[in-house]
N, C-alpha and C positions, 0 to 999 in steps of 0.2 A: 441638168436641172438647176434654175435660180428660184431664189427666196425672195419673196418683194419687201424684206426688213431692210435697208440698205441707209449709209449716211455719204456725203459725197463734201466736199468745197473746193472751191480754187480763187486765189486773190491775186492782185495787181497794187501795187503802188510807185507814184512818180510824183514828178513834182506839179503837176498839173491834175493829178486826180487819180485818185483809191476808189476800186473797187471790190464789192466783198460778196462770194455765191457763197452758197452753200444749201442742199437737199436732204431731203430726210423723205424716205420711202417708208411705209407700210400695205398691210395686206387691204386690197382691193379689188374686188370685180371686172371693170374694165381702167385703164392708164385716167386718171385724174387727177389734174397739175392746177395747184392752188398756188397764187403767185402773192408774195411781200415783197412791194420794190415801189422804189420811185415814183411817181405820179408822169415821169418825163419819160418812161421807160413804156408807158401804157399801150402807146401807137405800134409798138412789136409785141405783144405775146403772142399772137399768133408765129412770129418767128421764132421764138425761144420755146415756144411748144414744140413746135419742128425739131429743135436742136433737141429737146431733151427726149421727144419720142423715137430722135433713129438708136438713143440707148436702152428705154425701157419699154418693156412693151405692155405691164400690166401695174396697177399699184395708186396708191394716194401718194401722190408729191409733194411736199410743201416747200417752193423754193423762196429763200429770200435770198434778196437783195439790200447792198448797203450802198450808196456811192456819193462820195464825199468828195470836195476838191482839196486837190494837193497843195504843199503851206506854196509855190509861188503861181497859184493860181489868178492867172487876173481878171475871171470872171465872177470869183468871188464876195458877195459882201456881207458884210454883218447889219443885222437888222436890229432894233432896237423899239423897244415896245415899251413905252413911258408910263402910260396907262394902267399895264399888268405891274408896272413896277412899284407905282402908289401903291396899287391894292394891295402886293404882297408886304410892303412896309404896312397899312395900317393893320395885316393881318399880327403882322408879329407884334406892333404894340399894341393891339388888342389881346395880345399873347402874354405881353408881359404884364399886364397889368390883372389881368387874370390869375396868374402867378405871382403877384407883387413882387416886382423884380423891377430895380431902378437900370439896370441898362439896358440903352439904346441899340437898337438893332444898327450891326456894321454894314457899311456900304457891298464888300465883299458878298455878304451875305444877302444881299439884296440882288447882286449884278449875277448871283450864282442860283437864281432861283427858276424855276422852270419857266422855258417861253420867253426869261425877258431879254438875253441876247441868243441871237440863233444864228447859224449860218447858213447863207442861203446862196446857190447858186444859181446863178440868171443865165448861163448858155443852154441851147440848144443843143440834144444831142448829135452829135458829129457823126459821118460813116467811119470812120477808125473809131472811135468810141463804142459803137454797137456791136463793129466787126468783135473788138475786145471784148465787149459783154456775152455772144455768142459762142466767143472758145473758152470766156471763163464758165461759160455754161455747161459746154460739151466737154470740157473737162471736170469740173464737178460731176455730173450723170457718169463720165466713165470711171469716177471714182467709186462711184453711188454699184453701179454695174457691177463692179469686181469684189464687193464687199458681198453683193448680192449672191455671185457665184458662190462667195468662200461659204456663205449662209448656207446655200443651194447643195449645196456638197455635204456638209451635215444632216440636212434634212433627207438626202438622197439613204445616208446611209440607216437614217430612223425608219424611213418609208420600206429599207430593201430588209431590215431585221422582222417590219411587221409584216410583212408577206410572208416570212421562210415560217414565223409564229403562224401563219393563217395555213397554208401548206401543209404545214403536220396535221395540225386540227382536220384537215378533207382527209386528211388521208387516215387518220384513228376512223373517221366517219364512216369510211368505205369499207373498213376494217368489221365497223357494227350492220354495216347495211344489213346482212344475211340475218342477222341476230335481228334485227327491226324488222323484217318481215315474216319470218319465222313467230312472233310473236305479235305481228297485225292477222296473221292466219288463225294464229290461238285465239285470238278474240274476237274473232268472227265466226268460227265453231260454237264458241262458248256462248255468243250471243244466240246464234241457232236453235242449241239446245235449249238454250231457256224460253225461247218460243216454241220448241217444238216442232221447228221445222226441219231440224236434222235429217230427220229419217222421214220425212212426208213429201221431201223434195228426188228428185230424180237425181243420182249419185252422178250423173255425167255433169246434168246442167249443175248441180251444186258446186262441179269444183271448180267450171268455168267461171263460176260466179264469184270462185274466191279468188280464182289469178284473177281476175277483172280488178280487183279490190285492192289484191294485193299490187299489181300496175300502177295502180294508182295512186299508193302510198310510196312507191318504191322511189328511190333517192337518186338514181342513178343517172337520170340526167343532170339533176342541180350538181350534183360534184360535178360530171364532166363540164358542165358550163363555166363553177365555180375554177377551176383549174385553167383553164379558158382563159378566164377574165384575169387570173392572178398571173399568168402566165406575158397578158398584153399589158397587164399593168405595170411588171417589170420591165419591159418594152419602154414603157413611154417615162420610167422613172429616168430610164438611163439615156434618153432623146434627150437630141439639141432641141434650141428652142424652147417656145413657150408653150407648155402644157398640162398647163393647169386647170384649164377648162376641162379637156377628157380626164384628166388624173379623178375630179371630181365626181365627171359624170359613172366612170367605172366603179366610184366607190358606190356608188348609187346602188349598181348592177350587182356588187360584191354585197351587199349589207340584201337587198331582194333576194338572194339564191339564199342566201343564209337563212333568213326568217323564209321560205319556202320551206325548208328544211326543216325548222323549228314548228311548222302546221302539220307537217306528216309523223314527228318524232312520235314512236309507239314504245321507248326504252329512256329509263332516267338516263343511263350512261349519254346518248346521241342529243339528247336535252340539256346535260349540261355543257359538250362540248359546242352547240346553240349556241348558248347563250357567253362563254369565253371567246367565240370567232366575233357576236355582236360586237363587243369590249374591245377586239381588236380592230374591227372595222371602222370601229367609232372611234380611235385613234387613230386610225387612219385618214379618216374625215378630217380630224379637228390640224392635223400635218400637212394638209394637202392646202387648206384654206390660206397656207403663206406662201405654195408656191406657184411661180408664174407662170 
């Protein structure tokens, strides 16, 4: 079992060009890869989705990208923006005089001010270039991956203590069954009698009519189902793979036998043990929503 919380990077530098991954996973329905990166990088995301889907298979990705040229780059140049740079000079002596303050804004200060020198690189990206983007990729994701594991492993073992919690609860339940029908009988006598149909009905068909009843209140399916289901749910904690989809869906199945359970309860005892299995089930839900 993995956990889709996961953080990954991997970087490059040379004298011709820095490049910088790094991912960051969360919990997600189906793989969802949101890209920060270059404008020159745009023409491949579908290849870098490729790279990062043969590592994760479920999750919200946020990958960024950084890519700079290296200091003996000679594709390099610096751009200069005259324009933005008046503006932020009259900003600041509109600053100062605001402040009444006699000095002059520094040149420094002007040449260091956003947008007005930037560096901008004019190459095309290159097939070694992309190759390089591709394994800084796939090695960030298999960062991302193994963190997810170590996640996954924790969560395995919260998910295997809420089962063995849910397990005792079936089994105190089974413990009451006889006690819950034993006392779905008493009150259907009891209701009898207060109409008067006790002794006005045919003592055959009357008792038919209270196993019928009592059938039908009786538990003894949902546990064996409940047992069932906790029993593949273990199964699939302990699966390779992604399986978080059924993990899900069996909690579904596991929280339905319960609250069936909880419609037939005819004894406070088997009512309250109801509603502590809901409590675990529904922690179980809110565990399962991180793994993949």
């Amino acid at each position: 079992m993995k956990s889709m919380t996961g953080f990954g990077k991997a970087s490059h530098a040379s004298s011709e060009l820095e490049l910088d991954v790094s991912l960051k996973s969360v919990n997600g329905r189906f793989l969802e890869i949101r890209f920060h990166m270059p404008r020159e990088y745009g023409a491949f995301e579908a290849d870098f989705k490729k790279a990062i889907g043969a590592r994760l298979a479920r999750g919200t990705v946020d990958v960024h990208i950084g890519r700079r040229p290296g200091a003996d780059a000679e594709t390099a140049d610096v751009r200069v923006c005259a324009p933005l740079a008046k503006k932020w000079l009259k900003a600041y002596q509109d600053l100062a005089r605001e402040l009444k303050l006699e000095t002059a804004p520094e040149f420094e200060l002007i040449a260091k001010s956003p947008d007005v020198l930037a560096l901008r690189d004019r190459a095309e990206v290159s097939e070694p270039e992309l190759a390089l983007a591709l394994r800084l990729l796939s090695e960030a994701a298999t960062t991302c991956d193994v963190e997810r594991a170590r996640e996954g492993a924790s969560l395995e073992r919260a998910l295997t203590g809420l089962l063995a919690d849910l397990e005792k609860n079936v089994g105190r339940m089974e413990a009451l069954r006889e006690a819950a029908n034993r006392e779905l009988e008493k009150k259907l006598r009891e209701r009898l009698d207060r109409l008067g149909l006790d002794t006005a009905v045919d003592p055959q068909r009357l008792a038919q009519e209270i196993i019928i009843q009592i059938d039908r209140g009786d538990i003894a399916e949902e546990i064996g189902r409940l047992r069932e289901h906790i029993r593949a749910y273990g199964e699939l904690v302990k699966a390779e793979g992604s399986q978080g989809k059924k993990l899900d869906f069996y909690a579904q199945e596991l929280l339905r036998e319960v609250n069936t359970i909880g419609s037939k309860s005819q004894i406070s005892a088997l009512t309250a043990l109801v509603v502590d299995s809901k409590a675990i089930v529904e922690r179980v839900r809110e565990q399962v929503q991180n793994a993949e």
